[in-house]
C-alpha positions in Angstrom: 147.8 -43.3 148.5 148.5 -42.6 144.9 151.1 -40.2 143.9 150.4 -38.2 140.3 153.2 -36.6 138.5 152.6 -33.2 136.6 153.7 -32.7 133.4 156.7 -30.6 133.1 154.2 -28.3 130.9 151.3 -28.1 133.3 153.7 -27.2 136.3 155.3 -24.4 134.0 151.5 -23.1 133.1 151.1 -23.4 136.8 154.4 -21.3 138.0 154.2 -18.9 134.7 150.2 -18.7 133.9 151.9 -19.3 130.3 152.6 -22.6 128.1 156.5 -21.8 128.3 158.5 -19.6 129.7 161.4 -19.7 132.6 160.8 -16.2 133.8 157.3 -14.5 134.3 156.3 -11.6 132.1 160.1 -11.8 130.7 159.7 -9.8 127.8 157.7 -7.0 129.9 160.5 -7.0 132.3 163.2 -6.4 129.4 161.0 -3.6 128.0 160.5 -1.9 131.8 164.4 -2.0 132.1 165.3 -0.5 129.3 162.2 1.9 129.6 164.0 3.2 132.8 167.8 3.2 131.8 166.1 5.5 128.4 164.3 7.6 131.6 167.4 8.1 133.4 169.7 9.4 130.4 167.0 11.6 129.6 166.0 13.2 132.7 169.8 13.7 133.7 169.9 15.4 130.1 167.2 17.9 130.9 168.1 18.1 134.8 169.1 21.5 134.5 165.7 22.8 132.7 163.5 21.1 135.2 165.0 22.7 138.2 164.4 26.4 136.4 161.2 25.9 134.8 157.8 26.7 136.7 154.7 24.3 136.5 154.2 25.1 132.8 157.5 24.8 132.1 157.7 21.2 133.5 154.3 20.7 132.2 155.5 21.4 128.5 159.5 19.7 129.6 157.8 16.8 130.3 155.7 16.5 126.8 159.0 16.5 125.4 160.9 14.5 127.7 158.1 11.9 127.5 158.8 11.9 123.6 162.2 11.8 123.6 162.4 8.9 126.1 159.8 6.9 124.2 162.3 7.7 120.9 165.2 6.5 123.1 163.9 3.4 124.5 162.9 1.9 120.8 166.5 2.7 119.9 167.8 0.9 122.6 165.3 -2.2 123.0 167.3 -5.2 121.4 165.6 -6.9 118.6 164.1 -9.4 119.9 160.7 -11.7 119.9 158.0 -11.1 122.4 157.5 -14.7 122.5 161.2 -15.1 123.5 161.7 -17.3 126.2 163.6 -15.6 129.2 
């Protein structure tokens, strides 16, 4: 029986579904992270006006909450390449 070894690059395409890369979807998982730390300062921020407002009330809050996180979460997202590898 004949034994074939894998190229280190193959295997990684295998594990990954990439060319490199140590972690899968690395750069996604950076962006979800600070997506949700952005989340949590802002929905603690406007914890106060969600519990008091009605369903058009949250329906608007959450327009601007929405914005306000997205804002957030570009200021916090380190500079770096989506074709880092991770």
């Amino acid at each position: 029986m004949k034994i074939r070894k894998l190229r280190a690059s193959f295997v990684s395409q295998m594990k990954t579904g990439r060319d490199t890369g140590i972690v899968p979807n690395g750069y996604a998982n950076l962006a979800a992270g600070v997506n949700a730390e952005a989340r949590r300062i802002v929905e603690a921020k406007y914890a106060d006006q969600w519990q008091a407002a009605g369903v058009i009330g949250r329906w608007k809050l959450q327009r601007v909450m929405d914005a306000e996180i997205n804002e957030l979460a570009t200021k916090l997202m380190p500079d770096v390449s989506s074709k880092a590898v991770f």
